[in-house]
C-alpha positions in Angstrom: 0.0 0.0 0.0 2.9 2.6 0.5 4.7 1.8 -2.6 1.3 2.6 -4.0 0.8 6.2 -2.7 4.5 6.6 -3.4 4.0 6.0 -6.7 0.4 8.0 -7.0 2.6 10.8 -5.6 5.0 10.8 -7.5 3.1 10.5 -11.1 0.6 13.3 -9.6 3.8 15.4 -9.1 4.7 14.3 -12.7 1.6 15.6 -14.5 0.6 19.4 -12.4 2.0 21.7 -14.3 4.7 24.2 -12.3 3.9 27.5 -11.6 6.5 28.6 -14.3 5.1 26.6 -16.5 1.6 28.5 -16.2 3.5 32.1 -17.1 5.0 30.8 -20.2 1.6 29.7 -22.0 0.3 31.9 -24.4 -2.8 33.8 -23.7 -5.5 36.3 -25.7 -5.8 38.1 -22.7 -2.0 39.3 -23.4 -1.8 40.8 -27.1 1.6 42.3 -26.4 3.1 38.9 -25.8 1.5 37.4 -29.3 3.0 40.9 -31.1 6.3 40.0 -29.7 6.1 36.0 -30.8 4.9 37.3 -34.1 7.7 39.8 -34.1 10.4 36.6 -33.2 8.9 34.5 -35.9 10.0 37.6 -38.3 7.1 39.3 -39.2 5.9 42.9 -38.6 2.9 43.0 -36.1 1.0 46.3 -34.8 -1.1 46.1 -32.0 -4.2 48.0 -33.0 -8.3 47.9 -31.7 -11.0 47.0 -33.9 -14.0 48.6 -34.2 -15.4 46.9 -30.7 -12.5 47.8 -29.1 -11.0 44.2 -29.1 -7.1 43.8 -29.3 -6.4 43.6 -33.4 -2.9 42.8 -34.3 -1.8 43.8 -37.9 0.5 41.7 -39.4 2.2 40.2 -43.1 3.3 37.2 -44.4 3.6 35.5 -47.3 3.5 38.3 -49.6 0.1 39.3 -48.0 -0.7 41.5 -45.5 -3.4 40.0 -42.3 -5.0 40.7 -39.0 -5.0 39.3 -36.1 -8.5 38.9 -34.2 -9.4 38.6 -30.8 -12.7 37.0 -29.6 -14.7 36.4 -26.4 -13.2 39.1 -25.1 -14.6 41.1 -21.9 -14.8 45.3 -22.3 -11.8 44.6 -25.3 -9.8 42.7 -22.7 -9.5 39.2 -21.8 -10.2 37.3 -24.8 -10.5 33.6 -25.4 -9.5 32.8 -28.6 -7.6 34.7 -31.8 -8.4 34.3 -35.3 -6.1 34.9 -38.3 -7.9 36.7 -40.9 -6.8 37.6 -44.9 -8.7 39.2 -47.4 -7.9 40.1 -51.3 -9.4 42.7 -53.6 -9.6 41.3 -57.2 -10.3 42.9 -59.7 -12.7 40.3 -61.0 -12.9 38.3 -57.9 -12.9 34.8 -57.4 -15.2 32.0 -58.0 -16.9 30.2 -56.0 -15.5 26.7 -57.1 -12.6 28.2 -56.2 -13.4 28.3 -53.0 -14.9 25.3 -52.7 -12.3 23.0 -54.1 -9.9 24.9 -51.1 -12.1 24.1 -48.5 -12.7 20.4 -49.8 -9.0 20.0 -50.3 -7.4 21.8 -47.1 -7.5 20.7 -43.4 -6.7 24.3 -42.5 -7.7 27.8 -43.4 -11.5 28.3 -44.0 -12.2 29.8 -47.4 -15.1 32.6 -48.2 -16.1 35.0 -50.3 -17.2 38.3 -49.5 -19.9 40.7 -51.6 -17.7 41.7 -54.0 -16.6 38.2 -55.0 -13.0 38.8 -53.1 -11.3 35.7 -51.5 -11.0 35.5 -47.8 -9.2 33.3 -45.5 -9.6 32.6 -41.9 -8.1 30.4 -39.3 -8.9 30.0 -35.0 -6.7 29.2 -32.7 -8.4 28.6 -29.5 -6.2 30.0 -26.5 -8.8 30.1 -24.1 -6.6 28.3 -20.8 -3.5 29.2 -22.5 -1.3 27.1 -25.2 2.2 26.4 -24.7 4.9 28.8 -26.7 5.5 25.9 -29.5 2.0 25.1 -30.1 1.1 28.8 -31.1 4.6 29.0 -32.7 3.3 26.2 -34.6 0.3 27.9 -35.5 1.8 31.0 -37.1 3.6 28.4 -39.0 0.2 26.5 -40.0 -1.1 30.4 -40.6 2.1 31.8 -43.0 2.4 28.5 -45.3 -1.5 28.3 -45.5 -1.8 32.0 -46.4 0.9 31.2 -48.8 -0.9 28.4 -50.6 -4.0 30.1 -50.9 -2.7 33.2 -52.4 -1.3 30.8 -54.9 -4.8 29.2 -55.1 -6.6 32.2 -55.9 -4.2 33.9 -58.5 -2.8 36.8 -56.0 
């Protein structure tokens, strides 16, 4: 029986995350600390307010500029969740089979088009808890060579 709760200890030890551990995860509620991952992963990024006076991030990649969008957010602070957002003005727009083959044929990046016929891309990232550094580095990653394939896609 004591080896037991020695062992229950231990693995419970094993598993809580430290309190260091807590600091370093990546949050909505902090839009300075995802302009300054943005800004180590290369890329410009402004910290701006939309229109509800949520966080908005401005940002480029892959030849294109995009924004940065915070939701369930609280009086524009403490947010829940972040989604990457591109939109293209063509001249003649985009069709819709465009859009649909993208969506059929990609896991990531949501495909739409707006009134005008112009091709927009969208991707969440739900940070509600917190994410670790890697797993939203690896999200900008997901974001820039998505973003990058869909301009292609669409003839931008």
């Amino acid at each position: 029986m004591r080896i037991h709760l020695i062992l229950l200890a231990t693995a419970t030890c094993l598993t809580l995350p430290s309190a260091s551990a807590a600091q370093d995860l990546v949050v909505a509620s902090k839009p300075e600390a995802i302009v300054a991952l943005l800004q180590k992963a290369g890329m410009q990024a402004t910290l701006d307010k939309d229109d509800e006076g949520n966080p908005l991030i401005l940002s480029a990649a892959s030849g294109a500029n995009y924004d940065l969008y915070f939701y369930e957010c609280k009086d524009g602070k403490d947010c829940g969740s972040v989604e990457f957002s591109a939109c293209f003005d063509m001249p003649d727009g985009v069709k819709m089979d465009v859009i649909n083959t993208w969506n059929y044929e990609w896991r990531f990046g949501k495909a739409s088009l707006d009134e005008n016929n112009d091709p927009c891309l969208h991707m969440d990232v739900e940070l509600l808890g917190g994410v670790s550094e890697l797993a939203f580095n690896t999200s900008i990653d997901t974001w820039t060579g998505t973003l990058g394939r869909f301009t292609t896609a669409i003839g931008y």
